[in-house]
C-alpha positions, 0 to 999 in steps of 0.5 A: 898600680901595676899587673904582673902575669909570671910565666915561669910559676915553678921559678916563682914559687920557688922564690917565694916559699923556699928563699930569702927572696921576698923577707922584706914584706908582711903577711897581712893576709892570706887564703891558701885552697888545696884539700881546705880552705885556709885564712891567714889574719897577718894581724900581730896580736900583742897581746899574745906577747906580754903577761907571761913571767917568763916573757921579755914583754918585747912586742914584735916591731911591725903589724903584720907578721913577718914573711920569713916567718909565715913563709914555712907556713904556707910552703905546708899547706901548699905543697904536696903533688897537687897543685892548689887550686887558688891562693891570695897573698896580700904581702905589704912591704916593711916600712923602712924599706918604703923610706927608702923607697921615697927617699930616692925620689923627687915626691914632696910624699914622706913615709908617714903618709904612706899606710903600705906599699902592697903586692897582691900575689893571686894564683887561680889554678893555672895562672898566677899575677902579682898586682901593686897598690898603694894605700896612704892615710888620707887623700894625696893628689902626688901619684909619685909614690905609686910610681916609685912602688910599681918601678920598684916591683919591676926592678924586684922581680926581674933582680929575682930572675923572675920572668914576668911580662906586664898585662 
């Protein structure tokens, strides 16, 4: 695990809500506070999907909805000429994307015993930090994989012109 305090927030906002930037993440939860206080459950219902005759019964391909579609979202509540006065994004990186990840490795880990590679994007008002976790299905005593994940960030954000120091 891993602490990012970004120090250009306006640059990061940026990339985040108004670029391609982070679409290979899932929403799997947020709380945006500005006039309101709002919860985003990431969950796909799959149910809402199938049933209808005129659907395809196609069911979307991950857990969590997908950044690029909640992105616009949250650039809604969020913008606007006060700045919030917190927010929490828990965005998990897409599956495939962890495969490759591993892959690049030397850990004995493989993808389906990872549950998510996580970053939590936290903004209290004047501050904002992003923090790496890494959830598997059950107890691993190779810690490689959260190495792989906290070096990836690092070089994510730094690839994005994101200017961040580690804390």
């Amino acid at each position: 695990m891993k602490a990012y305090r970004i120090k250009d927030v306006k640059n990061f906002m940026g990339k985040l809500l108004g670029s391609e930037s982070f679409d290979s993440f899932l929403l799997a939860e947020g709380t945006i506070t500005t006039y309101n206080t709002f919860v985003i459950d990431g969950h796909m219902v799959k149910e809402f999907f199938v049933g209808d005759v005129n659907d395809d019964n196609k069911l979307p391909p991950y857990e969590f909805s997908e950044w690029k579609a909640m992105r616009s979202l949250c650039f809604d509540l969020i913008k606007g000429k006060r700045t919030p006065v917190n927010f929490k994004l828990v965005l998990h990186l897409k599956p495939e994307i962890i495969s490759q990840i591993l892959e690049k490795g030397d850990s004995a880990v493989s993808a389906s015993d990872v549950k998510a590679f996580v970053l939590n994007i936290k903004y209290d008002g004047s501050v904002l930090t992003c923090i790496t976790a890494t959830a598997f299905h059950s107890f691993l005593p190779d810690k490689t994989p959260d190495r792989q994940w906290d070096e990836y960030v690092t070089l994510f954000l730094a690839s994005k012109a994101i200017d961040f120091e580690e804390i």
